[in-house]
N, C-alpha and C positions, 0 to 999 in steps of 0.2 A: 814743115811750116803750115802746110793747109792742114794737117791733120789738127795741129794746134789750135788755130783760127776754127775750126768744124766745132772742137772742144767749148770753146769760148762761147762758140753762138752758141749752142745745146744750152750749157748754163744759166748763159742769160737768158735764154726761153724760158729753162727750167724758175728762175727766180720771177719772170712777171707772171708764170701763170698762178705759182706758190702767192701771191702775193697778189694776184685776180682774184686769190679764191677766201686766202686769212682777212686782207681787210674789208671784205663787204660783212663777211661772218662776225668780223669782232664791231662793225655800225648796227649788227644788224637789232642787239638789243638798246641802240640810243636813239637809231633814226625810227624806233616801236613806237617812242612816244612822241613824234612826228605824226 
């Protein structure tokens, strides 16, 4: 069970950083002409 739960968090770590990092890259040519 905890190994599963350990799995889960990793993931979801894995997905906000993935997703820290793609959406400021894909503002980053609209917030240019800001």
């Amino acid at each position: 069970m905890e190994v599963l739960q350990l799995s889960n968090v990793l993931y979801a770590s894995f997905m906000y950083h993935t997703c820290f990092i793609l959406i400021p890259t894909s503002w980053s040519d609209s917030s240019a002409n800001f």
